[in-house]
Backbone as CSV, one residue per row, in Angstrom:
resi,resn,N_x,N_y,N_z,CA_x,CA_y,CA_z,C_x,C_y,C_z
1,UNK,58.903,110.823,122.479,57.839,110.233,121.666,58.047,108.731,121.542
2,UNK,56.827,108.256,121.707,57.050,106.601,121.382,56.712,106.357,120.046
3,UNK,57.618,105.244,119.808,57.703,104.766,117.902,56.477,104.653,117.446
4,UNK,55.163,104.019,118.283,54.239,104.090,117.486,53.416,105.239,117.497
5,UNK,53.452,106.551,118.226,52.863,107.882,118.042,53.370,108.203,117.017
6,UNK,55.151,108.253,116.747,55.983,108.531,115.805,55.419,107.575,114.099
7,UNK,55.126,106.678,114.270,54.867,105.364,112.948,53.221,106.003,112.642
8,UNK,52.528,106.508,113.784,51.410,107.855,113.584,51.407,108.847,112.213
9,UNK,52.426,109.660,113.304,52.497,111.031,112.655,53.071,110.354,110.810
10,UNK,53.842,109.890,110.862,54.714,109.668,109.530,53.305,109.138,108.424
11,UNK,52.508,108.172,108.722,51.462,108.136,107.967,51.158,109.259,107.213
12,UNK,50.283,110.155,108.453,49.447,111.027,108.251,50.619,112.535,107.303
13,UNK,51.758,112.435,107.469,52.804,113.256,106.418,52.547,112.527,105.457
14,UNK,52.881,111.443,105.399,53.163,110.460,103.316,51.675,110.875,102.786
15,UNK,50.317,110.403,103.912,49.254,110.217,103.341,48.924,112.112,102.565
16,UNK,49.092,112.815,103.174,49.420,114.571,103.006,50.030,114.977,101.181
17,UNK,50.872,114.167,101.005,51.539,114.077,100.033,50.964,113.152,98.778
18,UNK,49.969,112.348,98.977,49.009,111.650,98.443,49.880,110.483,98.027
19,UNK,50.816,109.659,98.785,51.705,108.562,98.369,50.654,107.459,99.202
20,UNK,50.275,106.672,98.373,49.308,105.440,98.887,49.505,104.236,99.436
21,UNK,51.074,104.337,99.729,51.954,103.349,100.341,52.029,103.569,101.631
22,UNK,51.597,104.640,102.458,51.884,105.623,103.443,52.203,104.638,104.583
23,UNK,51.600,103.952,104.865,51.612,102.438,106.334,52.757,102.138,105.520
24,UNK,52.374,101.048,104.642,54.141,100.358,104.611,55.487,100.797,104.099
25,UNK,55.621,102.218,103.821,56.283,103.363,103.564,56.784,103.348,104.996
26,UNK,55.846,103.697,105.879,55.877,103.997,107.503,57.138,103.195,108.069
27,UNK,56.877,101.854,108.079,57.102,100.469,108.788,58.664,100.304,108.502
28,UNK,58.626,100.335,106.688,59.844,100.417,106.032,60.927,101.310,106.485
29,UNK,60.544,102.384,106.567,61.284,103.687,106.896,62.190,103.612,108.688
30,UNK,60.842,103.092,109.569,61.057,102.874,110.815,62.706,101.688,110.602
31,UNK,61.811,100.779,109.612,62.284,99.017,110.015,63.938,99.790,109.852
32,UNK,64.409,100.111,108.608,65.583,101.108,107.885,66.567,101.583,109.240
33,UNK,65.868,102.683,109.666,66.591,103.070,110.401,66.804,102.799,111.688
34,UNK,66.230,101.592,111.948,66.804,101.000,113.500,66.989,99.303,113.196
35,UNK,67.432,99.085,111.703,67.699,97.612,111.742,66.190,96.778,111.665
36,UNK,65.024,97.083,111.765,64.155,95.956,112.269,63.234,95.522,111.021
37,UNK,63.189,94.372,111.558,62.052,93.907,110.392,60.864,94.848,110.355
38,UNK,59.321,94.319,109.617,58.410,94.968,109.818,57.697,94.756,111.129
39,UNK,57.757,93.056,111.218,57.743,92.592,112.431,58.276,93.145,113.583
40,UNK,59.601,93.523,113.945,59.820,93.904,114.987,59.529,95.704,114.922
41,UNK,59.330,96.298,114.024,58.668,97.547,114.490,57.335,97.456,115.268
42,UNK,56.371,96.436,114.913,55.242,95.839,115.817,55.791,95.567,117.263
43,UNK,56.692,95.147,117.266,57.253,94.504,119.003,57.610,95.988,119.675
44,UNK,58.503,96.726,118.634,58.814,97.722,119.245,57.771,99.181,119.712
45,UNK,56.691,98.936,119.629,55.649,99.883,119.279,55.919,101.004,120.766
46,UNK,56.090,100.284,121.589,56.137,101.045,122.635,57.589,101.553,123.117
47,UNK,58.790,101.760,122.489,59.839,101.719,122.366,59.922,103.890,122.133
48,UNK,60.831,104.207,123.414,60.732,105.942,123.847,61.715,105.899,123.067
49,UNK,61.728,107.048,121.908,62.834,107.647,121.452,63.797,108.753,121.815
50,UNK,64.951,109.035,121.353,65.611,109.441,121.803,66.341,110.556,120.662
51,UNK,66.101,111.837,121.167,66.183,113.219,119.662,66.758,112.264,118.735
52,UNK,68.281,111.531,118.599,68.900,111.076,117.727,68.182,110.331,116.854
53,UNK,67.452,109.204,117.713,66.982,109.005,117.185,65.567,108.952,116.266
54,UNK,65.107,109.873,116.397,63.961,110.900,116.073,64.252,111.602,114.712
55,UNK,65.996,112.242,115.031,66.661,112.907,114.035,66.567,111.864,112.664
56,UNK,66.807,110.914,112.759,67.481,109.971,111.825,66.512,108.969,111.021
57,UNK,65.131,108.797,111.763,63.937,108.891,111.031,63.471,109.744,110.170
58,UNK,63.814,111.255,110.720,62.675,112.511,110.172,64.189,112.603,108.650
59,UNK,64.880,112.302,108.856,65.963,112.588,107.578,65.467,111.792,106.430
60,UNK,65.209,110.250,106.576,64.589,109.527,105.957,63.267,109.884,105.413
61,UNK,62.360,110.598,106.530,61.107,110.739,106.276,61.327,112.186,105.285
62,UNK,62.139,113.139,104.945,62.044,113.974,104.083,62.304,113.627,102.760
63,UNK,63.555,112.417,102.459,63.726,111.969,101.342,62.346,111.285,100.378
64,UNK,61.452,110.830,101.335,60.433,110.312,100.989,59.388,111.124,100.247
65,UNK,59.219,112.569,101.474,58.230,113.379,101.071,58.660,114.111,99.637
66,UNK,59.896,113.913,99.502,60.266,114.696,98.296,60.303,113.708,97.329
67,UNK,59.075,112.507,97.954,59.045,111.595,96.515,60.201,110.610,96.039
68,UNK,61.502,110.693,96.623,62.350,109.689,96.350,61.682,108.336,96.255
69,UNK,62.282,107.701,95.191,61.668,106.307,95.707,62.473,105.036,96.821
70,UNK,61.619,104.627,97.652,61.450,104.231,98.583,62.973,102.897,98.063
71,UNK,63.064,102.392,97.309,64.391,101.467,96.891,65.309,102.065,97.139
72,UNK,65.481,103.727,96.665,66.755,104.068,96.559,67.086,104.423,98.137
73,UNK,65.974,104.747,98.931,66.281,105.211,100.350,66.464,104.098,101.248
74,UNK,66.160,102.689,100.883,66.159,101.291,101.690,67.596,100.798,100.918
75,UNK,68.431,100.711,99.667,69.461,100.913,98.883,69.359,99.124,98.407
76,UNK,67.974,98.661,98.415,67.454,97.677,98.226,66.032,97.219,97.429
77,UNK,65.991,96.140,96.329,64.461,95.660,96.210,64.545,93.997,96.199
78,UNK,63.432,93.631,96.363,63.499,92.348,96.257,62.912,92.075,95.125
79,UNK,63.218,90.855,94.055,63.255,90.470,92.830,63.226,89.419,92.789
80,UNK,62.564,88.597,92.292,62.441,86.736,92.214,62.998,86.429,93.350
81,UNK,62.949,86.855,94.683,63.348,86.340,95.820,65.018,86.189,96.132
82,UNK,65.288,87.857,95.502,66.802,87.902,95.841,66.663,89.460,96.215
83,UNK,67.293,89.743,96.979,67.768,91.144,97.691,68.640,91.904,96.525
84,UNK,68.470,92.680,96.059,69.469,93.643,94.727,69.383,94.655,95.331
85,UNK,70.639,94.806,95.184,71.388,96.323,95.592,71.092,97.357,94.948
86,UNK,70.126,98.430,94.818,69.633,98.974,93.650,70.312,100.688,93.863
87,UNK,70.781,101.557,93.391,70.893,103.121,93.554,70.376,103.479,92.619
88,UNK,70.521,105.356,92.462,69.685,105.686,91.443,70.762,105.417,90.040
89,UNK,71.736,104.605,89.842,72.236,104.618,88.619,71.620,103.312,87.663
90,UNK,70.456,102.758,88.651,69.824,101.949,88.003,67.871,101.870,87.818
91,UNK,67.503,101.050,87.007,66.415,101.206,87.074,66.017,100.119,88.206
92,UNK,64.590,100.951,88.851,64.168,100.035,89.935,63.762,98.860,89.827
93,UNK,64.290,97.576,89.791,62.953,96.260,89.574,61.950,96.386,90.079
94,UNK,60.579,95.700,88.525,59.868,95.783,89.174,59.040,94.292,89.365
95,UNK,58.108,94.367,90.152,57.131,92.855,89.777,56.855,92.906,88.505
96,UNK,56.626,93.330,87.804,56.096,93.084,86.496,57.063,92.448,85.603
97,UNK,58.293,92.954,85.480,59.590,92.131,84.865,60.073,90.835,85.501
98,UNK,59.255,90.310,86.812,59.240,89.221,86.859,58.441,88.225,85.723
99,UNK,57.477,88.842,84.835,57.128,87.898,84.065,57.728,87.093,82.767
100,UNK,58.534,88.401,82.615,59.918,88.237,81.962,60.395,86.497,82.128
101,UNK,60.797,86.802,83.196,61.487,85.597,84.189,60.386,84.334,83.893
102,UNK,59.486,84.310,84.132,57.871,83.582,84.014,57.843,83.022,82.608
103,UNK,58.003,83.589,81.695,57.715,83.445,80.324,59.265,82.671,79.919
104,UNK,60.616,82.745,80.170,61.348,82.038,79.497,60.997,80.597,80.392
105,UNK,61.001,80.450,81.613,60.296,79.223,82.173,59.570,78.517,81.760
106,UNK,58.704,79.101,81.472,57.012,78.462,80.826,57.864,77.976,79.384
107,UNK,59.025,78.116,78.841,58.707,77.929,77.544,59.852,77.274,77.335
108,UNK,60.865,77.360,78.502,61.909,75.966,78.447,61.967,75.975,80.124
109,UNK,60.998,74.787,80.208,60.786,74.107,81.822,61.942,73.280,81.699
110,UNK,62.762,72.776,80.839,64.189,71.841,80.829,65.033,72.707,82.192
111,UNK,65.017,72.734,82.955,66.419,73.303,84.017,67.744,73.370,83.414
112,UNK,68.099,72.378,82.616,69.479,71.910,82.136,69.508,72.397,80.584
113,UNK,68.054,72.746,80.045,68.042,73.271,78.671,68.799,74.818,78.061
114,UNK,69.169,75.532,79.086,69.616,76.647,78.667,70.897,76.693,79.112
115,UNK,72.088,77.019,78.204,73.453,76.914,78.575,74.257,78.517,78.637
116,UNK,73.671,79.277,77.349,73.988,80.767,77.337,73.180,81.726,77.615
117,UNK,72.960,82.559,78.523,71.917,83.830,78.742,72.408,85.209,78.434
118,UNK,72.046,85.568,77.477,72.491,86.822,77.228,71.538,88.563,77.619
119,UNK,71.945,89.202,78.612,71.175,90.334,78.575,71.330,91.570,78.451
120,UNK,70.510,92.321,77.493,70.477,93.710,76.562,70.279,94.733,77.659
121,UNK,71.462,95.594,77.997,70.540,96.632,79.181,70.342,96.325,80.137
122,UNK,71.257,95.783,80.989,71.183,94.547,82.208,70.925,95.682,83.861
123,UNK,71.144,96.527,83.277,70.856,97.519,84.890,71.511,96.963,85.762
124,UNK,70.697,96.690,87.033,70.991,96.077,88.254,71.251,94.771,87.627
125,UNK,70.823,93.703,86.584,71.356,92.060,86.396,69.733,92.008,87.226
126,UNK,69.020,92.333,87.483,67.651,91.555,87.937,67.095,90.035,86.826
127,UNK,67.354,90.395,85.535,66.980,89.499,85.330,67.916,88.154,84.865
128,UNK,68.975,88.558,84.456,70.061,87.784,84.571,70.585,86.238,85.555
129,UNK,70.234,87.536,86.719,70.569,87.021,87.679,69.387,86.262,88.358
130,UNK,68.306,86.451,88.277,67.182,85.365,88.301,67.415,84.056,87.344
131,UNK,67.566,84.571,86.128,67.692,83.331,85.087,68.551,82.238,85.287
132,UNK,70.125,83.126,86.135,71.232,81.891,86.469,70.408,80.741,87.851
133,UNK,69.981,82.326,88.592,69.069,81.447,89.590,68.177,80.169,89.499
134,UNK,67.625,79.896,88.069,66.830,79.433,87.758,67.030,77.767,86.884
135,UNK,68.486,78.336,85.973,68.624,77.637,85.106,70.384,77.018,85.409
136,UNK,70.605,76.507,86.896,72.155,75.550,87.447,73.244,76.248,86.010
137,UNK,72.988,75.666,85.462,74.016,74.954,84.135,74.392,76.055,82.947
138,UNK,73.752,77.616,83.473,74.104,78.328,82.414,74.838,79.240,82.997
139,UNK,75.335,79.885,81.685,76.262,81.231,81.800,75.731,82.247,81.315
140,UNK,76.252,83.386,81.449,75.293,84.708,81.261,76.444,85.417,80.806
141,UNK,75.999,87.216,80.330,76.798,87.974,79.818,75.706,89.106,79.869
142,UNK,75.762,90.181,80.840,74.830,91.442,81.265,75.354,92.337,80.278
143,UNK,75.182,93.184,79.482,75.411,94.455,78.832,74.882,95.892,79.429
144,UNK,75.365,96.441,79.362,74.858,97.994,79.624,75.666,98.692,79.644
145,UNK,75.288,100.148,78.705,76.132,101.036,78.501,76.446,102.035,79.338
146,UNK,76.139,101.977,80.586,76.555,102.202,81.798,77.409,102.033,82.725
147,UNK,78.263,102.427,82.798,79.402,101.892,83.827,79.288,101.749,85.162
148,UNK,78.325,102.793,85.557,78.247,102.665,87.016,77.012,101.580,87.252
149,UNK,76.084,101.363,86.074,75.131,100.888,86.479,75.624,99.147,86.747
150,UNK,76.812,99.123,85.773,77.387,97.497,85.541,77.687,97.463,87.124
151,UNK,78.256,98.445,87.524,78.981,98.363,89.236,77.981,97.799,89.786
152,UNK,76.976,97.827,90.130,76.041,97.788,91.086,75.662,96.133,90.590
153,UNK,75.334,96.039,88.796,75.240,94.524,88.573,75.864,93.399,89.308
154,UNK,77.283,94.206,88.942,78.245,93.135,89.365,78.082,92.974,91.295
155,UNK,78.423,94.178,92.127,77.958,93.837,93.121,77.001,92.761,93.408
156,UNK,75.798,92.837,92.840,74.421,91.686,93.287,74.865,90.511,92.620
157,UNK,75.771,90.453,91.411,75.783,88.794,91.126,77.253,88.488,92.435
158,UNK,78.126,89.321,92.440,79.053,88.648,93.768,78.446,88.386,95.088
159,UNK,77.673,89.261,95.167,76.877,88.889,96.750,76.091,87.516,96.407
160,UNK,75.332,87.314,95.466,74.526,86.343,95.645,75.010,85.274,95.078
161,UNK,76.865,85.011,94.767,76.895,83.897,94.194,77.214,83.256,93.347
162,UNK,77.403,84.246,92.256,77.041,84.578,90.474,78.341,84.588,90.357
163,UNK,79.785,84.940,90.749,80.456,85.586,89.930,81.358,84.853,88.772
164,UNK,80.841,83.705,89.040,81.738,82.535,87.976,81.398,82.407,86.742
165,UNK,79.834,82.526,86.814,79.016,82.258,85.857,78.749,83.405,85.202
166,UNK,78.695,84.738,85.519,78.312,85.842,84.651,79.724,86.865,84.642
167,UNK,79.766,87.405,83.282,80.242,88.550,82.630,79.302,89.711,82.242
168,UNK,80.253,90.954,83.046,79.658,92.157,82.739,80.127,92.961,81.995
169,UNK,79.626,93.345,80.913,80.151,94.483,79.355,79.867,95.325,79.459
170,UNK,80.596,96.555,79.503,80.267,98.297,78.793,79.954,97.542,77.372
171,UNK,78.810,98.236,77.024,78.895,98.283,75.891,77.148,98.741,75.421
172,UNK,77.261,99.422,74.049,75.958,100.078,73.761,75.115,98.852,73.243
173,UNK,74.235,98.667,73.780,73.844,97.535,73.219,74.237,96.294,72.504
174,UNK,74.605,95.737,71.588,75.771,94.510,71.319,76.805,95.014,70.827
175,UNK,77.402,96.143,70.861,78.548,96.109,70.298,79.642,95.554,70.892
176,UNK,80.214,95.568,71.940,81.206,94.975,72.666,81.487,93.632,72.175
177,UNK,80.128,92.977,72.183,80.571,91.381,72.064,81.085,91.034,70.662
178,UNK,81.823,92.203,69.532,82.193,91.320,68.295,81.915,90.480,68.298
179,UNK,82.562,89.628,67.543,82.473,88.125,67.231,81.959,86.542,68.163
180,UNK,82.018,87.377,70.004,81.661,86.467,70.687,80.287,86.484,70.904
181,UNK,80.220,85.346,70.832,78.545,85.380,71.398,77.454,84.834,70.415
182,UNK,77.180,83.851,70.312,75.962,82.999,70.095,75.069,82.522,71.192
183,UNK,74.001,82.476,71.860,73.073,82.532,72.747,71.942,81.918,72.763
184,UNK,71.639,80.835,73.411,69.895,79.954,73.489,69.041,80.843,74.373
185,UNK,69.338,82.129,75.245,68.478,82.822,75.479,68.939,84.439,75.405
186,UNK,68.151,85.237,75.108,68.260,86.388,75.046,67.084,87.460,75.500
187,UNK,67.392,87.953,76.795,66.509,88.628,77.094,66.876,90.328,77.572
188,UNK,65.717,91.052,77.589,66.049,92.359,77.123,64.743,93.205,77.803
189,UNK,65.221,94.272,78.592,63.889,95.535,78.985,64.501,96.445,78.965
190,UNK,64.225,96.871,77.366,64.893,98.357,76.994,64.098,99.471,77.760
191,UNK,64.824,100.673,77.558,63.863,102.047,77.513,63.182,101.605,76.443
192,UNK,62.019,102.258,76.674,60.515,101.590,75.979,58.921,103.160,76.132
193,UNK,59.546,104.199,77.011,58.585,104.982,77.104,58.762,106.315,76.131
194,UNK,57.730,106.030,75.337,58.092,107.515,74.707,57.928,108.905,75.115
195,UNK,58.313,109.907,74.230,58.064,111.405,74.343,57.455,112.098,75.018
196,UNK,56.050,111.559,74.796,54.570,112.162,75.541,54.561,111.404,76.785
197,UNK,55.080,110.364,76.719,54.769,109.277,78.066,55.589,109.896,79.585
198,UNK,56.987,110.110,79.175,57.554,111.015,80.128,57.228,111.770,80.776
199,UNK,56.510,113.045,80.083,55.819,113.815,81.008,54.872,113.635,81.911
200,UNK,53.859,112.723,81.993,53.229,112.092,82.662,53.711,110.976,83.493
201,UNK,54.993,110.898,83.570,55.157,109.868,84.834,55.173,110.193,86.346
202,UNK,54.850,109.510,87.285,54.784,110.097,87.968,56.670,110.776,88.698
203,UNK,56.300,111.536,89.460,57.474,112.286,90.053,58.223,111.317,90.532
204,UNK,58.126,109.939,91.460,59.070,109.046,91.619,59.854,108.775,91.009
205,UNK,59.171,108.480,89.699,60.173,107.846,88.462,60.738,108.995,87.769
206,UNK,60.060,109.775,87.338,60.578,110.956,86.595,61.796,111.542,86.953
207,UNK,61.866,111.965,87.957,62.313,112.881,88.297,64.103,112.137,89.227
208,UNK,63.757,110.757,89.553,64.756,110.219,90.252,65.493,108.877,89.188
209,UNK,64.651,108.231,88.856,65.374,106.878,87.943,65.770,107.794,86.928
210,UNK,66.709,106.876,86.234,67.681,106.825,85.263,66.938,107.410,83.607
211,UNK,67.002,108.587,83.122,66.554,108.935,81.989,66.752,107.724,80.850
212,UNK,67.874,107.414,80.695,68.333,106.523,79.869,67.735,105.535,79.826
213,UNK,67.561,104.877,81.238,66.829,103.665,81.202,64.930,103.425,80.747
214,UNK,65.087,104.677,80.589,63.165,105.029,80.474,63.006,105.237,78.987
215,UNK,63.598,106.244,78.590,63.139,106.827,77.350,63.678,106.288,76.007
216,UNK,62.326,105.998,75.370,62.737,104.987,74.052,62.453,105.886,73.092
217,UNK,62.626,106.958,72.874,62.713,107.869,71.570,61.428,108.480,71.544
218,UNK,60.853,108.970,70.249,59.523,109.655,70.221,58.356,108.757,70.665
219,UNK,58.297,107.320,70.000,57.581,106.391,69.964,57.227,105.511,70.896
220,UNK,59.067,105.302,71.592,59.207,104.048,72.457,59.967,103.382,72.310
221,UNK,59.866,103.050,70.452,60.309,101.948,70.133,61.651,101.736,69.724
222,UNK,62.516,102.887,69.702,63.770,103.408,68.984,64.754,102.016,69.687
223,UNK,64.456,101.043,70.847,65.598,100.017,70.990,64.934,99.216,70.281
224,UNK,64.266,98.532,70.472,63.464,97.801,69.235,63.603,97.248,68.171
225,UNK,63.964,99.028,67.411,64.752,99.038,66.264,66.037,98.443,65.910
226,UNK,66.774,98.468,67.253,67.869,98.699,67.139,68.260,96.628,67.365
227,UNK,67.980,96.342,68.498,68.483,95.769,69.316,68.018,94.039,68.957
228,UNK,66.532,94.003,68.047,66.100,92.946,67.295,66.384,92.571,66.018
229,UNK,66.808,92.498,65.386,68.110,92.730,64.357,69.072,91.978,65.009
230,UNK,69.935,92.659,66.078,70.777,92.015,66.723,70.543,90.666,67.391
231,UNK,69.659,90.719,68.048,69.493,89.432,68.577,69.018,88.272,67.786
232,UNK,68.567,88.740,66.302,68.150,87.508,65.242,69.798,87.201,65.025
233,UNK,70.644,88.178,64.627,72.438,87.781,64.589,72.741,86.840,65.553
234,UNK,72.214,86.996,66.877,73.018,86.189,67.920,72.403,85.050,68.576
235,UNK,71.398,84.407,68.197,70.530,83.641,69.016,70.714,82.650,68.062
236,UNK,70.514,81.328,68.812,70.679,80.442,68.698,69.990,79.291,67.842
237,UNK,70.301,78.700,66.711,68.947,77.904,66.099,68.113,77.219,67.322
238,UNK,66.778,77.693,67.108,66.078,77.243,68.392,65.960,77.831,69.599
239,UNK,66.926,78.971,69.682,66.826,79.530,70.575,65.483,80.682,70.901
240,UNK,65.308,81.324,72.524,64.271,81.671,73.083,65.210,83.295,73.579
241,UNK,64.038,84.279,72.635,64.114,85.915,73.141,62.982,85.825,73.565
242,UNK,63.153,86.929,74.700,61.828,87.726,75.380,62.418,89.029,75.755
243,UNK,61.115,90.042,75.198,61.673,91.502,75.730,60.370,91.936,76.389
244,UNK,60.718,92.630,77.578,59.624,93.580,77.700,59.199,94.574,77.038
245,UNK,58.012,95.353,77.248,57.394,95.988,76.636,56.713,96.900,77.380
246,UNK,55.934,98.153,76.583,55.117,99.285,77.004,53.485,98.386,77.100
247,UNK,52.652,98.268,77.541,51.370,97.953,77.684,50.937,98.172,76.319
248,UNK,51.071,99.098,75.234,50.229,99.325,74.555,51.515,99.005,72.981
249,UNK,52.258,98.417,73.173,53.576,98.335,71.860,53.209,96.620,71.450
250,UNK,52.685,96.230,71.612,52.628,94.580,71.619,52.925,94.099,69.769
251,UNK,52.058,94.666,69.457,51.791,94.527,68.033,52.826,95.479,66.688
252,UNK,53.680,95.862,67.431,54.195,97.193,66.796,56.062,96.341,67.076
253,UNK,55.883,95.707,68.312,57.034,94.868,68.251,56.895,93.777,67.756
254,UNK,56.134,93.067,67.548,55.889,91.716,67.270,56.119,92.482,65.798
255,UNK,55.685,93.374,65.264,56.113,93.307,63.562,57.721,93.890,63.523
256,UNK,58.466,94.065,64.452,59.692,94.709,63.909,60.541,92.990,64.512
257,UNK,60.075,92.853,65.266,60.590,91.232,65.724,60.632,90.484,64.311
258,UNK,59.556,90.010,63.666,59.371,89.008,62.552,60.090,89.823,61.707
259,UNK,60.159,91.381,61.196,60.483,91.625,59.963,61.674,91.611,59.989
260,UNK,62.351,91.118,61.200,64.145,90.810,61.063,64.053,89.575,61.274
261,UNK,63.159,88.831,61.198,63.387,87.150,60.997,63.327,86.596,62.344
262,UNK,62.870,86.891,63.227,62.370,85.943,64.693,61.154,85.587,64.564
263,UNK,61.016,84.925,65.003,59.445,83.925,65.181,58.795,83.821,66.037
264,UNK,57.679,84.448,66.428,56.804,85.312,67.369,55.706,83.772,67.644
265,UNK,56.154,83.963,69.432,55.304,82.884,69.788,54.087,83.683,71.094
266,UNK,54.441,84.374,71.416,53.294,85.142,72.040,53.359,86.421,72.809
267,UNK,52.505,87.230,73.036,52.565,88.506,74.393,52.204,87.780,75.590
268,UNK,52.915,87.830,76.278,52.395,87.480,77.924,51.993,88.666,78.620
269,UNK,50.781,89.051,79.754,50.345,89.594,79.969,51.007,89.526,81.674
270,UNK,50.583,91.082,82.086,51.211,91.072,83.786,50.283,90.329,84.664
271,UNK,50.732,91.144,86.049,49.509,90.149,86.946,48.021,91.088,86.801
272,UNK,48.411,92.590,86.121,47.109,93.550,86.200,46.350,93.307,84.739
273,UNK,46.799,91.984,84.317,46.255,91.779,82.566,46.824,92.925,81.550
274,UNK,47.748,93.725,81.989,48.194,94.206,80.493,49.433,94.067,79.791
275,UNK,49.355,94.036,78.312,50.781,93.300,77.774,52.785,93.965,78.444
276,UNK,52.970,92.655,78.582,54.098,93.424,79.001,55.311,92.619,78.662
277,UNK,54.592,91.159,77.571,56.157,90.705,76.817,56.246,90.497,76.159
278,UNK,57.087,89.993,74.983,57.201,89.477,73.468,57.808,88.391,73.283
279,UNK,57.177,87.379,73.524,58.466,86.001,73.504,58.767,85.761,71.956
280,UNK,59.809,85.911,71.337,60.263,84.993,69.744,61.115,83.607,70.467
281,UNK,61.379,83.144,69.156,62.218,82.141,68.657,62.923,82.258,67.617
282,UNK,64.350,81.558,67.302,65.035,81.437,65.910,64.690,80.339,65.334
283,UNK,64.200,80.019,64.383,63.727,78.966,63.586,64.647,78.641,62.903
């Protein structure tokens, strides 16, 4: 069979399964298992396979049909224009938590203005590790009560660079850092989906990402509770929090934000217009 009869058939399986990615699912899957860009699966179109390698596609192509998501089978995503090492002991980045990234920018364009970055639930370090990207002159400190998930952090800040500048903590949300730690930024994308929301996710996420990293109690909001409080303790006079959020929590955080004393400067919205941040301040 030639790769592109083969880059064929694989469509018409994903599309079967009703995954709407099915072409660049295809390309990906191909690119994966023979090294190639997307580009060179195009060059290679006419390229005769060989059982092995036939075998070693269709292995890939089952992980898929059974809905895996496509990060954990590439063992990669791209994120503010860095390659992260992602497995399932973490949550997947997504574009949307790039706005995250977007919103502390927009609100200290100083490059040299931020010296401490602190992050709640750091998973993979996606955003962390954008922020050092972003901001030369600072230092960071990832949290997560995950051990394996810190592994994988730490991996992507040594590959890309990081390892001088950031520290990685076990720890449940701030406890680890006793006494250390005062912070001009603090950013945070808790579990945030509630009860009812779970069941309705789709099977990608459900069933493969990280429970922990998803589920925010009955409501959603159970880190919230927890974790804003803390960060009015640790932030900096003047300093800049942003957390993500559920689309529909905007107003429900913004009052547990202020009623521990942060100072609510706006929701930023995604690229599909729905809310997805909470920027405060310490006054």
């Amino acid at each position: 069979m030639r790769l592109q009869a083969l880059q064929r058939q694989i469509i018409k399986e994903l599309q079967a399964k009703d995954i709407t990615t099915a072409a660049l699912d295809a390309r990906l899957l191909i690119g994966h298992a023979f090294g190639l860009t997307q580009e060179g699966v195009l060059r290679e179109a006419e390229r005769v396979l060989i059982p092995s390698e036939h075998d070693a596609i269709r292995a890939l192509l089952l992980r898929r049909l059974a809905r895996e998501p496509m990060a954990y089978i590439l063992g990669y995503r791209e994120f503010w224009g860095m390659a992260l090492t992602v497995t399932p002991d973490v949550l997947i980045p997504r574009p949307d938590s790039e706005m995250l990234v977007e919103a502390v920018c927009r609100h200290r364009p100083d490059r040299q203005g931020i010296k401490r970055i602190l992050d709640i639930g750091t998973g993979s370090g996606c955003l962390l590790l954008a922020l050092l990207k972003e901001y030369p002159e600072a230092n960071g400190v990832g949290l997560d009560r995950s051990a394996a998930a810190l592994a994988v952090a730490c991996e992507n800040g040594e590959r890309l660079g990081f390892r001088t500048r950031v520290r990685w903590l076990e720890s449940h949300w701030c406890d680890a850092l006793g006494n250390d730690g005062i912070f001009d930024l603090i950013v945070s994308n808790p579990p945030y989906i509630s009860t009812e929301e779970m069941e309705s996710l789709q099977p990608d996420v459900r069933e493969y990402e990280p429970e922990a990293a998803l589920h925010g109690g009955e409501d959603g909001l159970d880190p919230y509770r927890v974790i804003l409080p803390q960060i009015q303790q640790r932030l900096e006079k003047g300093g800049l929090c942003v957390v993500e959020i559920g689309s529909t929590q905007a107003d429900a955080v913004h009052n547990i934000g202020e009623a521990c004393g942060l100072h609510y400067h706006e929701t930023a919205k995604d690229l599909a217009g729905f809310d997805r941040c909470v920027v405060f301040s310490q006054e």
